[in-house]
C-alpha positions in Angstrom: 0.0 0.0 0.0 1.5 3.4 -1.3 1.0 6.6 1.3 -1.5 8.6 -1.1 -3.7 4.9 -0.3 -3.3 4.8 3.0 -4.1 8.4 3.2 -7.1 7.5 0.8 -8.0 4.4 3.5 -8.0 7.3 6.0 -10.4 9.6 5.0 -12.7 6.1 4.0 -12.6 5.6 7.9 -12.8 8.9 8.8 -16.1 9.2 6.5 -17.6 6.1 7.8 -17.7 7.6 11.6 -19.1 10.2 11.0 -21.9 8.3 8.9 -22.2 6.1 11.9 -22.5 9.1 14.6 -25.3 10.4 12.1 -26.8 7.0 11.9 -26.7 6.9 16.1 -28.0 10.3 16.1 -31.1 9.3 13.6 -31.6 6.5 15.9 -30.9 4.1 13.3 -28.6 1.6 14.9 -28.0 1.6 19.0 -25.4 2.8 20.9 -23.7 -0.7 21.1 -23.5 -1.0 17.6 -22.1 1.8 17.1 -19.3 1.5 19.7 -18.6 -1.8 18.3 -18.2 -0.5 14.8 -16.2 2.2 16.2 -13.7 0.4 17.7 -13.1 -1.5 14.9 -13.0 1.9 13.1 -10.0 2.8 15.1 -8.1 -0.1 15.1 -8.0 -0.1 11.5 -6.8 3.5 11.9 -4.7 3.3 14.5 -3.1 0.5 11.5 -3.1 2.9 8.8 -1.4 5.9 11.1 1.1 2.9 12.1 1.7 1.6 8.7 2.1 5.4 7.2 4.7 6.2 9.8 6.9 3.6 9.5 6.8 4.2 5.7 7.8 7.3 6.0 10.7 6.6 9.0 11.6 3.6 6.2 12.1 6.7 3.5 13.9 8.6 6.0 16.1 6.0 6.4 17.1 5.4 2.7 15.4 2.1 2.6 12.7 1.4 0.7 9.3 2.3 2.2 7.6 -1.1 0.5 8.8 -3.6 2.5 6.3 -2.3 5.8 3.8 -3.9 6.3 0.5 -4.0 8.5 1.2 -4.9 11.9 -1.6 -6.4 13.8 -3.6 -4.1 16.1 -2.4 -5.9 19.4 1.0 -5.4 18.3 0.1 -1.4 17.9 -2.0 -1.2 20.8 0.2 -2.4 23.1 3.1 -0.4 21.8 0.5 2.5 22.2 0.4 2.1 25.9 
C-alpha cells in the first residue's frame, strides 16, 4: 500500500464515523452497535497511522518504504500504551 492509499484508506474511515455518529443520532442503529463499529474503526486507523509512519521513518532511512507492512492491532495497541 503506497502513502496517497493509506491516506485515501484514511479519510474512508474517517467518512464512515461520522456516517455512523449520524446513523446513532437518527436512531438508526443503537449505541452498542455503534461503539462496536467504532472500535473497529479505530483499530483499522490506529493500523493505517502505524503503517504510514513507519513508511515514511523507512524513507527517512534510505530504505525502501515497501517492504512495511501491517502490523496487527495488538501489536500497535500495546506499543500504544
Amino acid at each position: 500500500m503506497k502513502d496517497d492509499e493509506i491516506l485515501g484508506r484514511i479519510g474512508e474511515l474517517i467518512d464512515e464515523e461520522h456516517i455512523l455518529r449520524g446513523r446513532l443520532a437518527a436512531g438508526e442503529l443503537t449505541t452498542d452497535e455503534e461503539h462496536e463499529r467504532i472500535r473497529t474503526l479505530e483499530q483499522s486507523l490506529d493500523q493505517c497511522w502505524d503503517l504510514l509512519r513507519r513508511r515514511r521513518a523507512s524513507r527517512d532511512a534510505g530504505e525502501d518504504p515497501d517492504f512495511a507492512a501491517p502490523r496487527p492491532v495488538n501489536e500497535i495497541e500495546d506499543y500504544e500504551q
